[in-house]
matplotlib code that plots the C-alpha trace (Angstrom):
import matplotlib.pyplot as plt

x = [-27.6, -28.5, -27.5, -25.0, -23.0, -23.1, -21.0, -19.0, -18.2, -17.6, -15.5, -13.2, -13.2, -11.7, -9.2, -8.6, -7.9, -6.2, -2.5, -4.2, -5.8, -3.1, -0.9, -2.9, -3.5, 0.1, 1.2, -2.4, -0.9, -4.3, -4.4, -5.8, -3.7, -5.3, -4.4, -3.0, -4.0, -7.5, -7.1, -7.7, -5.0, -6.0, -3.3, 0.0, -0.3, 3.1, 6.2, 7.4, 11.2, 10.3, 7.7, 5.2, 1.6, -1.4, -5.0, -6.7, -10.1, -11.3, -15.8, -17.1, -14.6, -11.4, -8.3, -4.7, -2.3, 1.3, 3.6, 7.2, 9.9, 11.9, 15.1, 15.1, 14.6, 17.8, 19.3, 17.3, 16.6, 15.0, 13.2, 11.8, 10.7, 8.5, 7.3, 6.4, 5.3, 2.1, 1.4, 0.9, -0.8, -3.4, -3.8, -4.3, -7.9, -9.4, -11.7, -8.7, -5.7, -5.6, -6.7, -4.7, -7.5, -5.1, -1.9, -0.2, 3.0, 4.5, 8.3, 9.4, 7.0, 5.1, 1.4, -0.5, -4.0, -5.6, -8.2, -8.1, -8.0, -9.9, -8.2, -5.2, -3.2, -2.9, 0.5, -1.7, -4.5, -2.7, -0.1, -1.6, -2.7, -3.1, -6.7, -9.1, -8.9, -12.0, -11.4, -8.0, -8.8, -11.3, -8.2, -5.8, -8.5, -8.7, -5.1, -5.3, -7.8, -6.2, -2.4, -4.5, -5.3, -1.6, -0.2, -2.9, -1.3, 1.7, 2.6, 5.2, 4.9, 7.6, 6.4, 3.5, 4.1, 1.7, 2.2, 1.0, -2.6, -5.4, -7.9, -11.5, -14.8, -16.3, -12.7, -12.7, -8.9, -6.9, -3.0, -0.6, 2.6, 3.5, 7.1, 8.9, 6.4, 7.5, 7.1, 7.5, 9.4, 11.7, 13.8, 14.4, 17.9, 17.3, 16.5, 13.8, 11.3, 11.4, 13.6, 11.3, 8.9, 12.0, 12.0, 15.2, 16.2, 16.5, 18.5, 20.8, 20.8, 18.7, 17.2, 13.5, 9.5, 6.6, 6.6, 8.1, 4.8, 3.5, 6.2, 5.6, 2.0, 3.0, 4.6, 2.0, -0.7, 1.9, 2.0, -2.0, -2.3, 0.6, 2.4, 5.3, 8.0, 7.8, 11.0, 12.1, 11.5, 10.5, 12.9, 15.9, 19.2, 19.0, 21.6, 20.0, 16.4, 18.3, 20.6, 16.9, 15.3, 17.6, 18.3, 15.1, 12.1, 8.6, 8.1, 5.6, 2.3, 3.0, 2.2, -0.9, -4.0, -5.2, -6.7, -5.0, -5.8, -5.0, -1.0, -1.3, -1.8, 1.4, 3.1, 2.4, 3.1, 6.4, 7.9, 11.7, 12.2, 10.3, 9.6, 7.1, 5.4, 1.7, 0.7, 3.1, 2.4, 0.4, -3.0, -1.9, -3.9, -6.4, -4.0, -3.9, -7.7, -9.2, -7.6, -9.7, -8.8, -11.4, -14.0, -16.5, -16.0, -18.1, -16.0, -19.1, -19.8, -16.5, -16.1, -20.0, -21.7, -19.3, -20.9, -21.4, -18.2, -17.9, -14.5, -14.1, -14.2, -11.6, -9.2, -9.9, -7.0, -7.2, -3.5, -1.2, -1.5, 1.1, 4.0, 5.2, 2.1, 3.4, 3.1, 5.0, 6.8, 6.0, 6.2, 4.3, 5.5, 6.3, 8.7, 10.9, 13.7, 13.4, 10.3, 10.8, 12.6, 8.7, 7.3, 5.4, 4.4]
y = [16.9, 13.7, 11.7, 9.8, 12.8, 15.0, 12.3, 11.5, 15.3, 15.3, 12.2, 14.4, 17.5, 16.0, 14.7, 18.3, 19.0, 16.5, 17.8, 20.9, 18.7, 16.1, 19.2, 20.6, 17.3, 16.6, 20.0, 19.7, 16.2, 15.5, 12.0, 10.7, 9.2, 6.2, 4.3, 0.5, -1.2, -0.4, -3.0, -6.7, -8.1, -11.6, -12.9, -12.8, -11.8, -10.9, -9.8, -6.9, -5.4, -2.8, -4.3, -6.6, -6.8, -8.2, -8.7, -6.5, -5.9, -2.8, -2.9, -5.0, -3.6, -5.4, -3.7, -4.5, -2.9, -2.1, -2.7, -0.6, -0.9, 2.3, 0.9, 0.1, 4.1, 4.9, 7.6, 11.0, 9.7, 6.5, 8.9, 11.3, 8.2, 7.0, 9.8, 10.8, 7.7, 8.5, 11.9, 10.2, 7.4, 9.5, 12.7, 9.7, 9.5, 7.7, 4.5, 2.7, 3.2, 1.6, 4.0, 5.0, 4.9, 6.7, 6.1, 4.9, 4.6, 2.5, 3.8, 1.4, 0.8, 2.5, 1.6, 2.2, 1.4, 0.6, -1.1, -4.9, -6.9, -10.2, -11.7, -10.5, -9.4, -10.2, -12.1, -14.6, -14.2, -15.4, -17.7, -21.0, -20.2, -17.0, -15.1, -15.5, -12.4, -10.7, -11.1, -9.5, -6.5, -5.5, -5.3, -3.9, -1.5, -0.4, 0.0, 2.2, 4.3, 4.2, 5.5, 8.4, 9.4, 9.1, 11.0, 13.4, 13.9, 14.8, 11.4, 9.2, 5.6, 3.5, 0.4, -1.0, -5.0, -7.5, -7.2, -4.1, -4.3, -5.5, -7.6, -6.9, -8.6, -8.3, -8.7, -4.5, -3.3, -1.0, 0.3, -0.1, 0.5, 4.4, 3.8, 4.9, 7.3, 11.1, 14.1, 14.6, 17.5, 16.7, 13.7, 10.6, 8.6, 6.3, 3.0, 1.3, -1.0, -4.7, -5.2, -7.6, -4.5, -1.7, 0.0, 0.2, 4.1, 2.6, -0.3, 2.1, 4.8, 7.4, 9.7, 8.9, 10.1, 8.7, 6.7, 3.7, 3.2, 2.3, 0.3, -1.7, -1.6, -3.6, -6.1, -6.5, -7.1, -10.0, -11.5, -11.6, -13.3, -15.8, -15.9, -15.1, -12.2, -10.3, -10.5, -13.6, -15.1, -13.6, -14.1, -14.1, -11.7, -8.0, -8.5, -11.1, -9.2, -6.3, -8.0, -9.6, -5.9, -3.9, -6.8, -9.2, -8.4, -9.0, -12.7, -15.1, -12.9, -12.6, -16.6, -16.9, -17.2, -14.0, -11.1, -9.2, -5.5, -6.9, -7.9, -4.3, -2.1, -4.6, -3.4, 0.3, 0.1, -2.1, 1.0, 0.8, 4.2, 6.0, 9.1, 6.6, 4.9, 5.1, 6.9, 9.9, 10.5, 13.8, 12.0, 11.0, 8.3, 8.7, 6.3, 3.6, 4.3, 4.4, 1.6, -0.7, -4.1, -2.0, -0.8, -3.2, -1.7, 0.8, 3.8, 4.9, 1.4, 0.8, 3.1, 4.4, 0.5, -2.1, -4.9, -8.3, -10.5, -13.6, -14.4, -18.2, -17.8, -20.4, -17.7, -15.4, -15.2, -15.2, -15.6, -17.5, -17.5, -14.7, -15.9, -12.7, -10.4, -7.1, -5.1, -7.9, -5.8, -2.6, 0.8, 4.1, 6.2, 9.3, 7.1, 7.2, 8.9, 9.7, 10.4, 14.0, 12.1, 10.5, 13.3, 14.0, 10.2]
z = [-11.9, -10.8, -7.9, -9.2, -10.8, -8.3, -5.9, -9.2, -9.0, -5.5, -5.4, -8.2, -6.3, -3.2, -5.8, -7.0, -3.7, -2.4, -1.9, -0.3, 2.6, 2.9, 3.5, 6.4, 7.8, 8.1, 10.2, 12.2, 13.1, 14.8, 15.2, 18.2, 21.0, 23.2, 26.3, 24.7, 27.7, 26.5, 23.6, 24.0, 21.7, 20.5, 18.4, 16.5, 12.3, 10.9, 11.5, 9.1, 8.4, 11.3, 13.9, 14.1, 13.4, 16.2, 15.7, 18.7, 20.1, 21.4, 21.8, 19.2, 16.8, 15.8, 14.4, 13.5, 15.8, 14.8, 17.1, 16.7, 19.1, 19.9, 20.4, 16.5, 15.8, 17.6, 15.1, 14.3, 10.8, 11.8, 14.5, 12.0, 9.6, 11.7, 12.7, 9.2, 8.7, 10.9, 9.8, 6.6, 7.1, 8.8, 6.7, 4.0, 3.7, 1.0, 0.4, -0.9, 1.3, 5.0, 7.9, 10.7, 13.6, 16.0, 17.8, 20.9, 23.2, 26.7, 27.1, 24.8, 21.8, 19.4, 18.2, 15.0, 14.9, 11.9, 9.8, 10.2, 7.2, 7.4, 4.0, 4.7, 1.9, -2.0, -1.8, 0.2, -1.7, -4.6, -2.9, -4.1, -7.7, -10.1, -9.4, -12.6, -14.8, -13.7, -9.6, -10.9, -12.9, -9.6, -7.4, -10.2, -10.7, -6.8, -6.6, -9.9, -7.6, -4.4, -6.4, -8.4, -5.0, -3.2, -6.3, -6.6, -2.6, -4.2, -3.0, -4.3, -2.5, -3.5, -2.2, -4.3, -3.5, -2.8, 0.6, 1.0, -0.5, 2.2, 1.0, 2.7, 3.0, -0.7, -2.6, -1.2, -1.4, 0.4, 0.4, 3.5, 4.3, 3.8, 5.5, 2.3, 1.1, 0.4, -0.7, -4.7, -4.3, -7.5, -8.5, -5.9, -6.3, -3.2, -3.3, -1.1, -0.9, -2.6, -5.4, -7.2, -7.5, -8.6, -12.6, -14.2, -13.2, -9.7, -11.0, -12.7, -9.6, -11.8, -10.3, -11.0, -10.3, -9.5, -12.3, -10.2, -9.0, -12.3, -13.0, -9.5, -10.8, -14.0, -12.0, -10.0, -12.6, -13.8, -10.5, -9.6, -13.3, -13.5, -10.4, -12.1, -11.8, -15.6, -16.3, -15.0, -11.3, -7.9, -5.0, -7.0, -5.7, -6.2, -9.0, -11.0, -10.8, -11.7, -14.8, -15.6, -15.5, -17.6, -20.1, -20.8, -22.5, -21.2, -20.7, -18.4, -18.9, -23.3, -23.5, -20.5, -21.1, -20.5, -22.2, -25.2, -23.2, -19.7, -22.0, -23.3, -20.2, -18.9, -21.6, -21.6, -17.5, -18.4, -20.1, -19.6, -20.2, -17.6, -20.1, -21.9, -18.9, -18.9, -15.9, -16.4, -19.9, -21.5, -20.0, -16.7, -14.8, -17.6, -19.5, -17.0, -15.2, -18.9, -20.3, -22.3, -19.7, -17.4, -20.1, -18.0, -15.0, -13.3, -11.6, -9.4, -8.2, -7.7, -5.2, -3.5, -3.8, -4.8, -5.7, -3.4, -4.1, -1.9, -1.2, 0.2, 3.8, 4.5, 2.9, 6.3, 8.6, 12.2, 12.9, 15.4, 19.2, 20.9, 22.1, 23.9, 24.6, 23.4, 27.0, 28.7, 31.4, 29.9, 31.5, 30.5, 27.6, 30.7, 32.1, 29.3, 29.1, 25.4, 25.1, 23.4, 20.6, 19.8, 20.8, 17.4, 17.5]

ax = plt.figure().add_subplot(projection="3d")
ax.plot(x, y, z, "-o")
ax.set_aspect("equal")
plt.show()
């Protein structure tokens, strides 16, 4: 066996066992706890639904740190979120989803420490104009690899947005945001996440799988390649996108001036019956990862020596000076009163 097989098989062994190890990971809840203080924060990137997010130095590395106040978790459900949250974002351990370096806590915030993503994320990377077909297939294609490996966790995600996929030096990707993730442990009826991104079961309060992903993925590819919503128009209310949803057909991406098999994987993703999605079909991910859009891409480069892409360095974010720095009048995590209620934090 050569070289390159044996890390092939490797690579689809850890696959095999994925759930297994995600599992143990979770209930070891291992990750490491640090002193915040120890972190140079340098400036201010975004501000998120729950928290906000800092660029931070610590040694010669630089990470993106988190920040979540407590006061906002103030019922046991919120509590035991974002607690879950963490357990998953660190028992998550793959090339293409963020990682959780370790953790912290003052007596009023929370800290996640994680990878730092120098190009920030594909909404911005695609803010100003749609990404030539080729630069897009390589991220669709990491995201196709990073979800096999959150389902293969027994994962279901429900946020894929462009938001949450990191862009890294050499156009590498990464998935963030697990806050919504859980368990497949049958049939889901809750809604979450952006509405621009939902399939029609959740529009229609079905109870539905992880086949959602695949319909966010659909969307996705749309967006990266046109800029345009599939069905209509981002940014619309959660009643029109829904009305749009349920009752258009495919539009935007059938007219552009793009491939015939990157329009047919849309299609077979686009699946408004979620019985006859690609992704949860007979094949599985085979349908989606196989698909002839990525016939010119190699699997083992991909993901042991990805290949030298340039991205234009002016695209790099360094973010926006701090207005409040984030252990302004802070107090250690003993001297709050709570505490226990974070305890698993």
């Amino acid at each position: 066996m050569s070289r390159r097989e044996q890390k092939i098989q490797e690579y689809q062994e850890k696959l095999h066992h994925a759930q297994t190890a995600f599992k143990e990971d979770v209930e070891k809840n291992e990750c490491p706890r640090e002193d915040i203080s120890s972190f140079e924060f340098l400036t201010f990137l975004q501000k998120g639904g729950f928290g906000e997010v800092f660029k931070a130095k610590k040694g010669d590395t630089i990470y993106a740190i988190k920040r979540l106040s407590k006061s906002d978790f103030h019922t046991k459900q919120y509590q035991d979120d974002v607690i879950r949250e963490k357990k998953y974002l660190y028992a998550l351990k793959n090339e293409f989803v963020v990682k959780l370096h370790s953790t912290a806590k003052t007596a009023e915030s929370l800290f996640l420490i994680m990878d730092f993503a120098p190009y920030g994320d594909l909404f911005g990377l695609v803010e100003m104009h749609p990404l030539p077909e080729a630069m897009g297939k390589r991220v669709i294609y990491q995201i196709v690899l990073g979800l096999e490996y959150v389902h293969a966790c027994n994962i279901m995600w429900r946020d894929l947005k462009m938001e949450n996929v990191l862009i890294f030096e050499n156009l590498r990707v990464k998935l963030a945001d697990f806050g919504f993730a859980v368990l497949v442990d049958g049939m889901r009826h809750e809604a979450c996440g952006s509405a621009d991104y939902w399939a029609p079961e959740i529009y229609k309060n079905e109870l539905f799988n992880e086949a959602v992903d695949w319909w966010a993925l659909g969307v996705v590819i749309c967006a990266i390649l046109t800029r345009q919503h599939p069905f209509g128009e981002f940014d619309v209310p959660e009643e029109v996108q829904g009305r749009n949803v349920l009752t258009n057909e495919i539009q935007n991406i059938t007219d552009a001036a793009v491939s015939a098999d990157a329009k047919d994987l849309v299609k077979m993703l686009l699946v408004k019956d979620p019985r006859r999605r690609a992704g949860v079909l007979k094949e599985g991910i085979d349908d989606v990862r196989l698909h002839a859009w990525f016939r010119d891409i190699d699997f083992y480069e991909m993901v042991f020596e990805p290949q030298q892409w340039p991205l234009d360095s002016s695209q790099k974010i360094d973010g926006n000076p701090i207005e409040q720095h984030p252990l302004t009048n802070s107090k250690p995590d003993d001297q709050d009163p709570s505490r226990e209620e974070f305890d698993e934090f």
